[in-house]
N, C-alpha and C positions, 0 to 999 in steps of 0.2 A: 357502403362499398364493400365487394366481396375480395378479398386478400389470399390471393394463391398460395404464398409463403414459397416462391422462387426468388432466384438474385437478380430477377431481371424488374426493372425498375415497370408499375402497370401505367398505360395511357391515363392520363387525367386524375394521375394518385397525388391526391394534397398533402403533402407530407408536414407544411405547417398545421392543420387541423387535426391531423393525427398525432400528432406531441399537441399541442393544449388540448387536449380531452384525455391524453394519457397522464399530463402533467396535472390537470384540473380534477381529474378523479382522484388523486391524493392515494390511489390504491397500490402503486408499483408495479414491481413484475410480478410479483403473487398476487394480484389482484388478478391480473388474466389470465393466470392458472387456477386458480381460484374459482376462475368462470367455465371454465371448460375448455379453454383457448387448446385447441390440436393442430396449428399450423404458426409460421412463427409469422406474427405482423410487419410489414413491409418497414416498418422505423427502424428495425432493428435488423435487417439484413444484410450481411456485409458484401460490397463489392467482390463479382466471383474473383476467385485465382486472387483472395486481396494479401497473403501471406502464401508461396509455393515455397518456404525455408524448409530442410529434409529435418526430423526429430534425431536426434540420434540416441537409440537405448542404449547404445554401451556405455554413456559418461554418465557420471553420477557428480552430485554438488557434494564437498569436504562436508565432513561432522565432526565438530570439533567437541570433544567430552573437556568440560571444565571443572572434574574433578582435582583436587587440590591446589587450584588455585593461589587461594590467600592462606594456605598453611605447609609449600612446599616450594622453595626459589628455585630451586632447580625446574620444579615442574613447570610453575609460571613463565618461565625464559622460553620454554615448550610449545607453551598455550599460547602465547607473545608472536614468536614465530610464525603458527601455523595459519594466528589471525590475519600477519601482513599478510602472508602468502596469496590467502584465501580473498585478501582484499585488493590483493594486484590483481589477482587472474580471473578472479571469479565474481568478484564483485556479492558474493552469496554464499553463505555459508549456514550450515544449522549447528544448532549447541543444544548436549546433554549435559545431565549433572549440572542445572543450572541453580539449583535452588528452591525454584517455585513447585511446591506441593501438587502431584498431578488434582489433587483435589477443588486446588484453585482454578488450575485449567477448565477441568471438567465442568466448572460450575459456568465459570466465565462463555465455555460454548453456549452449554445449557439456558443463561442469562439472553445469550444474543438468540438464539431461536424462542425463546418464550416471549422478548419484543416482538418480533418480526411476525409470528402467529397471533399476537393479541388480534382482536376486533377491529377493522380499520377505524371505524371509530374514535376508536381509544387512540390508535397511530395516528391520527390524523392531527390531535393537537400539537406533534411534534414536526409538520411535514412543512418546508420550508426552502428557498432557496436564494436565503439573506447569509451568506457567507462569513457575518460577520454574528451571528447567532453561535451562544455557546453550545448550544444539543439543534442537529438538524438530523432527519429524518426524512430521505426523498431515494430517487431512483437516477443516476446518470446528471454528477454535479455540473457537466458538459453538453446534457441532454439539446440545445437550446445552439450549440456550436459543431459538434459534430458531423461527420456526415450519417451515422449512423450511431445507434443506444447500443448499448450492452445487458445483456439480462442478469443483472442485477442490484440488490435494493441493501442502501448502507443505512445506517446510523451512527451518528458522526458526535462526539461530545467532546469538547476541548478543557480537558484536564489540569493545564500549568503552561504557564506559570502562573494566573492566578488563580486560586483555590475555587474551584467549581460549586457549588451552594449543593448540597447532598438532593432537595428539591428541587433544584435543577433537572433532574435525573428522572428519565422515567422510572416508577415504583417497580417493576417488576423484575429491572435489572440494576437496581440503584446500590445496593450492600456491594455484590460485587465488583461489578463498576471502580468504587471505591476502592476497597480491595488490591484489586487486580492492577489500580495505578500505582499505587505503591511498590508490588512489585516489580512492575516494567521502568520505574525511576531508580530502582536499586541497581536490577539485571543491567539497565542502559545507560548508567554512570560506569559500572563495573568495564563492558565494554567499548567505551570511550577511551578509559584507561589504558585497557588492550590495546587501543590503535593508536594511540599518542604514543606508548611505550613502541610499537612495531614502525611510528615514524623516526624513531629514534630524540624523542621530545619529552621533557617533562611530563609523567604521566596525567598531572591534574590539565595538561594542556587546554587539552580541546574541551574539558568541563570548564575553563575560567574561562574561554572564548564564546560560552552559551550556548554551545554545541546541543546539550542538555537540559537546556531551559523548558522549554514549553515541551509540551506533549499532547497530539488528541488521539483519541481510540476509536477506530472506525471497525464496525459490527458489520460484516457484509453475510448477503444471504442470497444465492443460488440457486432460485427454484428449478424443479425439473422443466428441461425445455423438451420440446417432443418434435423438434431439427436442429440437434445441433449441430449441424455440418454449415447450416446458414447465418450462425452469429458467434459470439465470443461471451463470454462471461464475464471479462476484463481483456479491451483491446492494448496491444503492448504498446508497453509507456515504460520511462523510466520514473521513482518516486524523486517527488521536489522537495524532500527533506533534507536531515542531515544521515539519518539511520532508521531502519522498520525494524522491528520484532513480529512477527508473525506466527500467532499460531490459526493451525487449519487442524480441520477432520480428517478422516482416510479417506473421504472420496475420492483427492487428488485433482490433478486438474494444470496445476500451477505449472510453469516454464519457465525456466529461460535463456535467453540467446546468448551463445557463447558460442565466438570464432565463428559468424553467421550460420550456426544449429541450432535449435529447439533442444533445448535439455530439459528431461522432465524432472521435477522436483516431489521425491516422492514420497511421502507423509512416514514419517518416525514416531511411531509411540513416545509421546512426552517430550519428544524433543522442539524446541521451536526456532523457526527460520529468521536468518538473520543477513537483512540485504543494505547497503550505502545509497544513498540517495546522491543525486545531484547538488546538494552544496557540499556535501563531504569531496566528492571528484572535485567541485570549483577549489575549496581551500588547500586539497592538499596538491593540487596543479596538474590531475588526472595518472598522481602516483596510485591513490585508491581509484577504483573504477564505481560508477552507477551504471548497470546494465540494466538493458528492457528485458521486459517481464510481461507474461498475461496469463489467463485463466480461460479455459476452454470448456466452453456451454456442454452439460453431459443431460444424458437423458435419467441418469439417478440424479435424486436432490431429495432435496435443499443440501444443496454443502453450506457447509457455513465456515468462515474465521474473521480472525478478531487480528485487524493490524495498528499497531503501535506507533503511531508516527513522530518525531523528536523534532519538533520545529515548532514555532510562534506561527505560524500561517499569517492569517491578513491584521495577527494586532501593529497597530502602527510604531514600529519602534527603531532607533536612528541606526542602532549597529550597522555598521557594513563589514560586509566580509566577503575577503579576497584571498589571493592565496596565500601560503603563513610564510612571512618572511623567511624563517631559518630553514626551509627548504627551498631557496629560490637561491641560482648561483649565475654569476655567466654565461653557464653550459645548460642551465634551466631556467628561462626567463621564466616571468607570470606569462599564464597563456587563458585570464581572463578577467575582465574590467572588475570591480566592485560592486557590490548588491548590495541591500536588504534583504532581508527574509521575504518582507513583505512583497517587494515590486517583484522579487523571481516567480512569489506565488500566483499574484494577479496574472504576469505574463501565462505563467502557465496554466494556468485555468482558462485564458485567455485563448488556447493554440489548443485547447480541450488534448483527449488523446488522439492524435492521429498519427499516430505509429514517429513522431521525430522527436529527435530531444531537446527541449528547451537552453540545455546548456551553451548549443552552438549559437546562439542568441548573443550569449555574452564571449564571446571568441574576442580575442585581443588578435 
């Protein structure tokens, strides 16, 4: 069947047969850029007019420099501050003077594109979509729910809380990997601290509540699309974490909605973006906010980044978490039921991304 690559749906277009040979070829999105693919295939074409939100260039996301930190109280009360702020209103924020060696960055990009280019071959031992795998390797974890894919292809390795086997790992970005988690468990206890301290709580707060615990790192990769007026690169979602670290390339791309605009988020040498997920909004009772967020299909690629996720995802574990008691008064009831980690994540994987957010699910 010949594929126009318009938004208009074609007569007699099997769109299940077109995902199982997309998902059956174990190849992704660079697999049919790879082939020569110059029109985008009808799976992944979004509904027209499916987002008319205006951009707006004049706002920019806070950047909060965290130099002097842990060696100036005054300034820390500063950094403290600028963090509630930024996590009332913006739900996003980036941070320099973080710590991490741009060298470790660089390598960590560099790791995630040398996967993503290996030989499908070689990708394919890791290509899967058992959710309960520690390294998965596929294309659109919703591909199967959605009404529409998104063009592009992640690698997905669940880091902590229990210790990932180094073998586990694919070899070619396995040292780093390593590496790099270490890091993002430093940086992402560091601010945890920050936002307990800006709820006005015991800083170790929201680290004793497991906030912290687990971690996976998803390698996403952004081949060149050649229409991207017809798809998304990441349809907006909000994350079903607790908190993301994200670093990206300078291609750009990223968004997100605030006060219903499209804010672009625009890449900072060495600096890495820093967004709240959906159980941080549930526990702290939607003082911190989880905003949607997406990435816009560009006709430069491969973009690539590397996002940090702080959550246990589907390990089965009893915690439930709700909003934190010493912020809840008469004048602020809870405004929502109790979770696991685990069931918010099924839900949400469940509701794939289509543009709502999981959290109004659990509405008291």
């Amino acid at each position: 069947m010949e594929v126009t690559g318009t938004s208009e749906v074609l007569k007699g277009y099997d769109r299940a047969s077109e995902l199982k040979a997309f998902d059956e070829s174990k190849a992704g999105v660079k697999g049919l850029v790879d082939a020569g693919v110059s029109i985008v295939p009808q799976m992944f074409i979004k509904p027209p007019n499916h987002d008319l939100r205006n951009c707006n260039p004049q706002l920019t996301t806070p950047v909060i420099d965290l130099h002097g930190l842990d060696s100036d109280p005054v300034r820390r009360k500063e950094i403290v501050e600028m963090v509630r702020e930024a996590s009332e209103t913006w739900g996003f924020f980036s941070v320099v003077n973080h710590g991490i060696p741009e060298s470790v960055l660089e390598e960590m990009m560099d790791g995630t594109r040398r996967f993503h280019e290996l030989d499908n071959e070689v990708k394919k031992e890791f290509y899967t979509r058992d959710p309960m795998s520690n390294v998965i390797y596929t294309s659109n974890f919703d591909l199967y729910v959605d009404k529409s894919a998104d063009w592009r292809d992640t690698l997905y390795c669940l880091m902590a809380p229990h210790p990932l086997h180094p073998q586990e790992l694919p070899a070619i970005c396995r040292d780093i990997m390593m590496e790099y988690k270490e890091h993002m468990m430093r940086l992402g206890h560091k601010l945890l601290e920050l936002m307990s301290e800006g709820l006005e709580l015991n800083l170790n707060h929201l680290k004793d509540m497991d906030c912290g615990e687990g971690l996976a790192i998803l390698c996403h990769y952004y081949p060149a699309c050649p229409q991207p007026e017809l798809t998304m690169g990441t349809t907006n979602h909000s994350d079903n974490d607790f908190l993301t670290i994200l670093l990206q390339d300078q291609i750009g791309g990223l968004q997100i909605l605030h006060h219903d605009q499209w804010v672009d988020v625009h890449p900072v040498p060495g600096a890495l973006v820093i967004n709240l997920g959906d159980l941080m909004q549930l526990i702290t009772n939607d003082k911190f906010k989880s905003v949607e967020h997406r990435v816009l299909a560009n006709r430069r690629g491969p973009r690539v980044s590397v996002a940090s996720f702080f959550s246990t995802f589907h390990l089965p574990l009893p915690k439930l978490y709700g909003p934190i008691m010493e912020l809840l008064s008469e004048e602020n009831p809870p405004k929502y039921r109790e979770t696991t980690v685990r069931d918010y994540v099924i839900y949400f994987r469940s509701k794939g991304l289509d543009g709502t957010s999981a959290l109004s699910h659990y509405k008291l």
